[in-house]
MDAnalysis code that builds the backbone (N, CA, C; Angstrom):
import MDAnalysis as mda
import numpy as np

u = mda.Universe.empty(477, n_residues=159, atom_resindex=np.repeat(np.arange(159), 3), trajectory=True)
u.add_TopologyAttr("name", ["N", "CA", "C"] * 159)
u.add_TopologyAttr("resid", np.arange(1, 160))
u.add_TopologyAttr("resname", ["UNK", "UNK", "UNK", "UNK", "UNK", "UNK", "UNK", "UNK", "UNK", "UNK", "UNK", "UNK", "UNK", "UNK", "UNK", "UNK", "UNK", "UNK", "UNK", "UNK", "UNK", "UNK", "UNK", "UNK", "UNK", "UNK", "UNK", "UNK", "UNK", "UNK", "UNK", "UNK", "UNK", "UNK", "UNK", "UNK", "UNK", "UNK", "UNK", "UNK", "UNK", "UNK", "UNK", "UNK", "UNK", "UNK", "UNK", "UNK", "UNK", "UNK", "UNK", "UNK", "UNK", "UNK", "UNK", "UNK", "UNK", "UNK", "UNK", "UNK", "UNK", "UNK", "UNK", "UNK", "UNK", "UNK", "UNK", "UNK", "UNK", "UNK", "UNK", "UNK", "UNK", "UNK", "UNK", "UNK", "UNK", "UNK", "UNK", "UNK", "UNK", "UNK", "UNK", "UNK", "UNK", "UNK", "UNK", "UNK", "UNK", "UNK", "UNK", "UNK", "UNK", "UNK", "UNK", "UNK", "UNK", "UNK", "UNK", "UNK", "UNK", "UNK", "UNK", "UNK", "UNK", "UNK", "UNK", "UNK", "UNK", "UNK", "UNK", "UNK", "UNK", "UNK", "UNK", "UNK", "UNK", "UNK", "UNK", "UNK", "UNK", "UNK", "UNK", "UNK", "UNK", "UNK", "UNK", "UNK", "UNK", "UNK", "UNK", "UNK", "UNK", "UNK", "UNK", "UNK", "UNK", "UNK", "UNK", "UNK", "UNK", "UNK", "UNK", "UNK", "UNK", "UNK", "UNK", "UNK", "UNK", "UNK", "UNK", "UNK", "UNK", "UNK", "UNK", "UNK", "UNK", "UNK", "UNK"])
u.atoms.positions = np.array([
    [-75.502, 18.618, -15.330],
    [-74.821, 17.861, -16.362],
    [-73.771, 18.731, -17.056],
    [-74.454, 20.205, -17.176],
    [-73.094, 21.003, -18.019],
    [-71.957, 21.326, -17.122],
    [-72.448, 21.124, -15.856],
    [-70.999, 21.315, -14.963],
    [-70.274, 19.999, -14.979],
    [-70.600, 18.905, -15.267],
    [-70.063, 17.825, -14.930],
    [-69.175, 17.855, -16.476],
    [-69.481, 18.333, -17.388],
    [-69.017, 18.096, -18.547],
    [-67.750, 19.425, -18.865],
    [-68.354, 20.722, -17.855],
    [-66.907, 21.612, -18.144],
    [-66.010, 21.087, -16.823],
    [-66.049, 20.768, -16.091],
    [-65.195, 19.909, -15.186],
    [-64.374, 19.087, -16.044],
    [-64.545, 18.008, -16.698],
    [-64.044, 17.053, -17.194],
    [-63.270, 18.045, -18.784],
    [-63.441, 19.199, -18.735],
    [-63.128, 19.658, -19.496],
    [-61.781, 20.004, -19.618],
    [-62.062, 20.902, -18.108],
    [-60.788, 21.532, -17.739],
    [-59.731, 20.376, -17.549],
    [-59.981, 19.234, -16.443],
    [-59.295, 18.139, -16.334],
    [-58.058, 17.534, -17.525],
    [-59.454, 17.742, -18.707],
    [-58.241, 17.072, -19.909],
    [-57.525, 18.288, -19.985],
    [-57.814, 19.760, -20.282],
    [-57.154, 20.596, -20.642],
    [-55.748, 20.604, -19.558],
    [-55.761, 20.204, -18.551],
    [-54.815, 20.422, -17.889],
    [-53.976, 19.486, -17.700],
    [-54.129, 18.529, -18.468],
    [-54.130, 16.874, -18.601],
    [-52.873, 17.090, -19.632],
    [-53.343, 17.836, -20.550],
    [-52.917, 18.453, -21.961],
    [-51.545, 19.306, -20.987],
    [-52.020, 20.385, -20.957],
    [-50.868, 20.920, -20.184],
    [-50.080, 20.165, -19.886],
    [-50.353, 19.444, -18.751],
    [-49.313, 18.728, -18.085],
    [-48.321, 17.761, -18.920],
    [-49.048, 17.445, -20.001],
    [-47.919, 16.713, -21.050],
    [-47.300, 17.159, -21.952],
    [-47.657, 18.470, -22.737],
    [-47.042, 19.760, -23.217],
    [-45.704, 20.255, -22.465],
    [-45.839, 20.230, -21.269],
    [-44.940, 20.923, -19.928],
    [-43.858, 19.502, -20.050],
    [-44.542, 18.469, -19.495],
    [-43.266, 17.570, -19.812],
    [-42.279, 16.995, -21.323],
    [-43.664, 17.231, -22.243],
    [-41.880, 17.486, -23.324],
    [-41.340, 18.654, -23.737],
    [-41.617, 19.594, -23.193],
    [-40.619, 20.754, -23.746],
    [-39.204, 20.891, -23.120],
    [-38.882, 20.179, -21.472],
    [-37.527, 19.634, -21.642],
    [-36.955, 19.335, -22.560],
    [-37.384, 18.022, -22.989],
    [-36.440, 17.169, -23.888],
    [-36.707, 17.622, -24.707],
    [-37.268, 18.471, -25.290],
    [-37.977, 19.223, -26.636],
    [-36.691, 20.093, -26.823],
    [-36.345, 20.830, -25.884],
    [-35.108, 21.721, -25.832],
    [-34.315, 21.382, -25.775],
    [-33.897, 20.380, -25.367],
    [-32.278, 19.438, -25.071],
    [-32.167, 18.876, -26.489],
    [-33.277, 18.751, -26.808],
    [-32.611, 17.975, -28.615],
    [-32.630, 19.155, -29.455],
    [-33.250, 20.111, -29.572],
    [-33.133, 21.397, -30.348],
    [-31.701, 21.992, -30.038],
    [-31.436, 22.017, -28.885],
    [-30.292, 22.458, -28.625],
    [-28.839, 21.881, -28.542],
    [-29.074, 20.243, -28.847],
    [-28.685, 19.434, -29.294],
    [-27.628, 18.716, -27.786],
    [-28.061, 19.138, -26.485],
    [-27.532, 18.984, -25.300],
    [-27.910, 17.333, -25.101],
    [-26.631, 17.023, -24.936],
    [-26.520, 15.354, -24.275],
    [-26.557, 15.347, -23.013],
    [-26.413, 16.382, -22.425],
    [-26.102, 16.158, -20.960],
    [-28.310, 16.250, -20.211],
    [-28.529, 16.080, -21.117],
    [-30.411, 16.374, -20.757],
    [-30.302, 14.530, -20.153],
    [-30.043, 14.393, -19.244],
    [-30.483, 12.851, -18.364],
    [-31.452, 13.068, -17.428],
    [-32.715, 13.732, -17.876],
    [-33.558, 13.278, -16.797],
    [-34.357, 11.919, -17.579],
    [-35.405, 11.819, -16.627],
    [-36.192, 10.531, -17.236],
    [-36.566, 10.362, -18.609],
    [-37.589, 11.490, -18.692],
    [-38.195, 12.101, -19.720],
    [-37.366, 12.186, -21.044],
    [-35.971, 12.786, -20.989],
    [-35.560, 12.826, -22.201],
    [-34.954, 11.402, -22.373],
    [-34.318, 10.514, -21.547],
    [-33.598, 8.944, -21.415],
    [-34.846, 7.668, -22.123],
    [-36.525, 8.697, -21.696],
    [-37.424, 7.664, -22.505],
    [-37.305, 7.726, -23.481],
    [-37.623, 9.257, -24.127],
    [-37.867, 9.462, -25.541],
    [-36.580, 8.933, -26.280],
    [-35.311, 9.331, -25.846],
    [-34.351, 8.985, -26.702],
    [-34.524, 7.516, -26.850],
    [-34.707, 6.250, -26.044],
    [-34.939, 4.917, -25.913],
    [-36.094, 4.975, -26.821],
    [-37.116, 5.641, -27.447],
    [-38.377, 5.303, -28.117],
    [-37.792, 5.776, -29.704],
    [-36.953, 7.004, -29.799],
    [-36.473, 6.931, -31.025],
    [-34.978, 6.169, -31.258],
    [-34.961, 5.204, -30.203],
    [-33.692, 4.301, -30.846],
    [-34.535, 3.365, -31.314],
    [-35.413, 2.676, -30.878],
    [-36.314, 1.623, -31.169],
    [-37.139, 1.462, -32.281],
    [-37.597, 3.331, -32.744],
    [-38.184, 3.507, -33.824],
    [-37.614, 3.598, -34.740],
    [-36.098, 3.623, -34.438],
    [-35.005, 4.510, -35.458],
    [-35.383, 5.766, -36.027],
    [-35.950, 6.792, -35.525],
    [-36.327, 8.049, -35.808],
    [-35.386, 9.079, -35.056],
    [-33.995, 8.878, -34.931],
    [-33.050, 9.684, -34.531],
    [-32.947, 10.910, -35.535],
    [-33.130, 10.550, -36.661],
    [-32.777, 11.625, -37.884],
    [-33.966, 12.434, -38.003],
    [-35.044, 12.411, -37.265],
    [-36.268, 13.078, -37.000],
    [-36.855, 13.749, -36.256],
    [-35.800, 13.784, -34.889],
    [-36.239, 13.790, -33.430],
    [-37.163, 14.853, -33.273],
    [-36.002, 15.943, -33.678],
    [-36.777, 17.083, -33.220],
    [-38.119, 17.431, -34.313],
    [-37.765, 17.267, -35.445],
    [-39.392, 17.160, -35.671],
    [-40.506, 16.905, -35.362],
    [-40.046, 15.822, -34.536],
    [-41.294, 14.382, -34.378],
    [-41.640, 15.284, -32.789],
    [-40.585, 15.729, -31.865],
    [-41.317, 16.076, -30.747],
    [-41.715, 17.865, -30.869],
    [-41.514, 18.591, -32.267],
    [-42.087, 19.607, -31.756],
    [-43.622, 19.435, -32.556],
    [-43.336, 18.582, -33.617],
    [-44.834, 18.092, -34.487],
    [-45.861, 17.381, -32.653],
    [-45.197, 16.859, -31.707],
    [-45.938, 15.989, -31.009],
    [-46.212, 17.101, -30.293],
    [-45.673, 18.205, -29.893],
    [-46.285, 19.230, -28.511],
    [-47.084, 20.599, -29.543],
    [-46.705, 20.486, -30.797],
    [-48.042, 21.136, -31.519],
    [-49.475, 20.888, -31.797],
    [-49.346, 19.637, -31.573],
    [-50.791, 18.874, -31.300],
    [-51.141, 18.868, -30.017],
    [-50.482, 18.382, -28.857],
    [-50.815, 18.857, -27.584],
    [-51.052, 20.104, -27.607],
    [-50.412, 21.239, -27.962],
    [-50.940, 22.660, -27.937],
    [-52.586, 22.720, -28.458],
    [-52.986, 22.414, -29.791],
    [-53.772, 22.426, -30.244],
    [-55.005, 21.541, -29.890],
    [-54.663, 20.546, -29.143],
    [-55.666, 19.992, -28.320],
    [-56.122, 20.288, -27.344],
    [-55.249, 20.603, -26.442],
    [-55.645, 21.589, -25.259],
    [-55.941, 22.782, -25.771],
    [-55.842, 23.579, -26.933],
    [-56.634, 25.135, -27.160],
    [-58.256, 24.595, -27.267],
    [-58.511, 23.637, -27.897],
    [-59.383, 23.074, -28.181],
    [-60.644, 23.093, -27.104],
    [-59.916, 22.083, -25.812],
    [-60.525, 21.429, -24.734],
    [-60.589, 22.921, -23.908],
    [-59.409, 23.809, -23.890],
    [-59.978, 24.877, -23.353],
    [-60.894, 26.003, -23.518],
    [-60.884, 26.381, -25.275],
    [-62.251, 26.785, -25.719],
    [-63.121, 26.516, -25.325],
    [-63.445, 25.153, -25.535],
    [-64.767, 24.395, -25.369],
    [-65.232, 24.979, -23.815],
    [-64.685, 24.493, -22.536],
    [-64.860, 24.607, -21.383],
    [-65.341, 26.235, -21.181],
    [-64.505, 27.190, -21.761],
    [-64.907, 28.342, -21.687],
    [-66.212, 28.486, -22.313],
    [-66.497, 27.868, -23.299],
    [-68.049, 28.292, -23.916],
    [-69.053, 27.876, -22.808],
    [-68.743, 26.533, -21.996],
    [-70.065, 25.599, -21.514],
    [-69.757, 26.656, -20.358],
    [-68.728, 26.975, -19.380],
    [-68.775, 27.728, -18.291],
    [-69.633, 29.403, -18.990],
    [-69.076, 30.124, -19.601],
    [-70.365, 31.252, -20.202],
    [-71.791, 30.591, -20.219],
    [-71.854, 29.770, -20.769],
    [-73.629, 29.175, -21.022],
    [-74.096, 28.648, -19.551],
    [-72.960, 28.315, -18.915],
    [-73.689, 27.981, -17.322],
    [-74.112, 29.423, -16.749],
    [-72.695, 30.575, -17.098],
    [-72.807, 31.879, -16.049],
    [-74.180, 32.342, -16.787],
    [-74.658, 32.660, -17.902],
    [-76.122, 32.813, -18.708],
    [-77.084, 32.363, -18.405],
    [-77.379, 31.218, -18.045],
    [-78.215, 30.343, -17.352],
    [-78.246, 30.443, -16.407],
    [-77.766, 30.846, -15.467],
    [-77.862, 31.313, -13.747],
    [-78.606, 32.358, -14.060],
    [-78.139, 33.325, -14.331],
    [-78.371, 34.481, -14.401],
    [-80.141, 34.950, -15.126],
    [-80.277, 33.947, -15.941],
    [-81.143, 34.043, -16.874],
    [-82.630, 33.587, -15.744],
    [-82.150, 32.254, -14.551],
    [-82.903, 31.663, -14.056],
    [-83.075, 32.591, -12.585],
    [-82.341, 33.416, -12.845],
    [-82.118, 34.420, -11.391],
    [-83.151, 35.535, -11.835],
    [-83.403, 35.857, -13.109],
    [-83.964, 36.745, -13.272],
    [-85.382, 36.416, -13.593],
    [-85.801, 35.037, -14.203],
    [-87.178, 34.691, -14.361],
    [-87.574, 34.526, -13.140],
    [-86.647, 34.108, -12.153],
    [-87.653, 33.641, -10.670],
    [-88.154, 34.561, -10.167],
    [-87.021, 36.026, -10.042],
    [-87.370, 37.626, -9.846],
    [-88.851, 37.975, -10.533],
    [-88.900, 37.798, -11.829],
    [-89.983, 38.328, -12.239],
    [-91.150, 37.533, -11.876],
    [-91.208, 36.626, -11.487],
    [-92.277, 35.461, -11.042],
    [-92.572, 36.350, -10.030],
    [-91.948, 36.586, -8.964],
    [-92.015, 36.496, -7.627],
    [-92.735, 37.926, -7.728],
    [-92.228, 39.261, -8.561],
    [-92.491, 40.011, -8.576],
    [-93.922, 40.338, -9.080],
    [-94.145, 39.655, -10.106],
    [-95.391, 39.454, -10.841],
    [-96.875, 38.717, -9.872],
    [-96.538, 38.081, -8.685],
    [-97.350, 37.339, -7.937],
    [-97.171, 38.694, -6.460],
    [-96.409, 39.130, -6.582],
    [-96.491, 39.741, -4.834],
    [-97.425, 40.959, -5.189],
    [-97.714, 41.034, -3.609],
    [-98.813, 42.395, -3.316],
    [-98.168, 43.642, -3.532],
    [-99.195, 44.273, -4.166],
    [-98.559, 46.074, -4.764],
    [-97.641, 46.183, -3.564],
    [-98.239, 46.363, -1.942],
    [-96.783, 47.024, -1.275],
    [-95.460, 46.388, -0.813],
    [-95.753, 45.259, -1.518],
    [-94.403, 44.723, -1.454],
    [-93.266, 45.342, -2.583],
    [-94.087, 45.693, -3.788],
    [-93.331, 45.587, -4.773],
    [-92.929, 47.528, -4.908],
    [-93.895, 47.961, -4.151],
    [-93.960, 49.776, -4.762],
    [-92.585, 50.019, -4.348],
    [-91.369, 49.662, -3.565],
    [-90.216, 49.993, -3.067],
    [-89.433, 48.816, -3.341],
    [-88.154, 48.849, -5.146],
    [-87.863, 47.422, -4.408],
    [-86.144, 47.422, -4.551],
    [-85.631, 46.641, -4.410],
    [-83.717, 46.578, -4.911],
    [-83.817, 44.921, -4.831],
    [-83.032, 45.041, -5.647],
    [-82.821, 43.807, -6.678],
    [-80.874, 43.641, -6.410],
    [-80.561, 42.205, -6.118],
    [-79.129, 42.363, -6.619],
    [-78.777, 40.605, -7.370],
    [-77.950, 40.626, -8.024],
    [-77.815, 39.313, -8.631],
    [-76.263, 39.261, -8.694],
    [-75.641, 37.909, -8.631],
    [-74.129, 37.898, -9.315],
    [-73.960, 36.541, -9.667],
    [-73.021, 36.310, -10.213],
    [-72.754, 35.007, -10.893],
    [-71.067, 35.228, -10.911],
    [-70.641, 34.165, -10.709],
    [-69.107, 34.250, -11.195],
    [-68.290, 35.521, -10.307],
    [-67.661, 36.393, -10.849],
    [-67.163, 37.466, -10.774],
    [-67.580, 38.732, -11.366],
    [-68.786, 38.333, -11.656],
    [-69.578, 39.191, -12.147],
    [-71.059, 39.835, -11.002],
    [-71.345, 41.103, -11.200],
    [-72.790, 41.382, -10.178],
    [-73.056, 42.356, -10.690],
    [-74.716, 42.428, -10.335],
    [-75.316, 43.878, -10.803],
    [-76.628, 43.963, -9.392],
    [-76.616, 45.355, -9.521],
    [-77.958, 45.624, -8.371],
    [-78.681, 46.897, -8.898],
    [-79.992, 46.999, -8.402],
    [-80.544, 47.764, -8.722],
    [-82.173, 48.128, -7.460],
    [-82.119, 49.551, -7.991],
    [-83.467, 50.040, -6.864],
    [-84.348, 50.967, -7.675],
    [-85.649, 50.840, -7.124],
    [-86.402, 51.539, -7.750],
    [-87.909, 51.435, -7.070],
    [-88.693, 52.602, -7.632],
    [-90.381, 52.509, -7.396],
    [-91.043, 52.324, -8.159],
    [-92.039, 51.674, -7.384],
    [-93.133, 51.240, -8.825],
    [-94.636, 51.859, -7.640],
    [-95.535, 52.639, -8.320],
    [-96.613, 52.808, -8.130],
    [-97.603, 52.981, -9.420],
    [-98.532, 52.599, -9.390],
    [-99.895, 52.393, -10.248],
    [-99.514, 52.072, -11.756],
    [-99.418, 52.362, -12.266],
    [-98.623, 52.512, -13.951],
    [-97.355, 52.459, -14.443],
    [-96.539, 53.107, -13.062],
    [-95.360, 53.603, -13.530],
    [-94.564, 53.288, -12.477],
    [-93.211, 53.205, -13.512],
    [-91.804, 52.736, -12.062],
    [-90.718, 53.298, -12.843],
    [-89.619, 53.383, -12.027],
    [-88.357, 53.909, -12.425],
    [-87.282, 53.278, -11.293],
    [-86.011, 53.818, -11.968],
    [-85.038, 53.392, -10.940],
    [-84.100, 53.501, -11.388],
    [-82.632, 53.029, -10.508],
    [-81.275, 53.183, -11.445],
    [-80.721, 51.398, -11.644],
    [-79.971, 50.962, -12.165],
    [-78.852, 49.943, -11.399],
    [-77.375, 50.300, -11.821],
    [-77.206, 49.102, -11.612],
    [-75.488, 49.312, -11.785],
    [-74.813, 47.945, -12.037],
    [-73.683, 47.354, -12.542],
    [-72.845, 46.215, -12.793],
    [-71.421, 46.490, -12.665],
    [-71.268, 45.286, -12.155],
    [-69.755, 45.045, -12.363],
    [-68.990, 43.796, -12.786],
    [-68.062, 43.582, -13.268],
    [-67.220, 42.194, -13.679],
    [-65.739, 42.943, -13.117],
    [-64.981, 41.707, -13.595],
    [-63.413, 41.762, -13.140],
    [-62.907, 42.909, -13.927],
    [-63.175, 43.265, -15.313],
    [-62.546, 44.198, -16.139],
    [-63.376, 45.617, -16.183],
    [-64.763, 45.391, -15.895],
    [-65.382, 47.253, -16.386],
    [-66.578, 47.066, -15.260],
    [-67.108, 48.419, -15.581],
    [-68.342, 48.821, -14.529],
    [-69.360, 49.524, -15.684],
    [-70.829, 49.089, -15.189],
    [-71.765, 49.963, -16.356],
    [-72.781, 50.513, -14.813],
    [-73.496, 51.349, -15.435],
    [-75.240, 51.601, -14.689],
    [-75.628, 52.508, -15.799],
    [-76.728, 52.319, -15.564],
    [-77.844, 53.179, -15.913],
    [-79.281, 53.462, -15.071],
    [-80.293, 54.062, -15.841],
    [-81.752, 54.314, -15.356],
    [-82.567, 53.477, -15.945],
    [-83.935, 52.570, -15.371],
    [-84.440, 51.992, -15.695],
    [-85.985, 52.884, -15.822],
    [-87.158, 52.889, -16.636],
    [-88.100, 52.801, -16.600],
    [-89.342, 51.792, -16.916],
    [-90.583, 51.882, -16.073],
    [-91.328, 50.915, -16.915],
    [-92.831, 51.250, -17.021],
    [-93.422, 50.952, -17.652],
    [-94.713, 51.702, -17.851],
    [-95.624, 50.028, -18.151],
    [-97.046, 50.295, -17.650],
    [-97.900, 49.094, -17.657],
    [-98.440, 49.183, -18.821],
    [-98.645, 48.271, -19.813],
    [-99.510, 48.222, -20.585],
    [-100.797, 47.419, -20.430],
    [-101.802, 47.694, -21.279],
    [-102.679, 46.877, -21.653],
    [-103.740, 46.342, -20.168],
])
């Protein structure tokens, strides 16, 4: 469902775009006060402010109209970026409970030697290590599009 909903996200956002993109032609031809702007686009709008009689407004009215398109699409694209993070979290989150399930149910010699790798997105991390009686250790490592981390892991049994 959250993919179906950042899908439809992006859609409007680009929806947005795409109508942002088409008035900044005529957005510029009236700022710049060029008559010779005859494509469609500017031949509508000028026909919508003869009709409205908002000639003495123009350019107000269309940079007030693609500041709201801006701001609607920042909007719709925020949004999409949050639900796509909470999807890449949720993979990841469900990648790692199944790991520990699996790990938590298997036989000691399955588990005394193990490497682990996970990724999501453009993002990945892997890791290796031993586990015997009490005690385990190991290293991993990560990566995304912008940085790289690792470290050492330890773990000790309680109780």
């Amino acid at each position: 469902m959250s993919g179906l909903l950042a899908v439809a996200l992006a859609v409007l956002a680009a929806a947005f775009e795409g109508v942002g993109l088409l008035l900044l032609v005529p957005l510029l031809s009236v700022i710049t006060s060029s008559d010779s702007g005859g494509g469609w686009t500017h031949q509508l709008l000028a026909q919508a402010f003869d009709i409205t009689g908002a000639q003495t407004c123009t350019a107000r009215l269309l940079l007030g109209l693609f500041a709201v398109l801006v701001i609607v699409r920042a909007m719709f694209v925020a949004r999409r970026n949050i639900m796509l993070s909470q999807i890449e979290v949720g993979f990841v989150d469900t990648v790692r409970t199944r790991l520990a399930r699996r790990l938590a149910g298997a036989p000691r010699p399955v588990v005394s030697r193990l490497r682990v790798a996970v990724a999501a997105g453009g993002q990945s991390a892997s890791g290796y290590g031993r586990l015997s009686g009490n005690y385990g250790q190991g290293s991993w490592s990560g990566r995304s599009s912008i940085s790289q981390c690792s470290g050492h892991w330890e773990a000790e049994r309680r109780g």
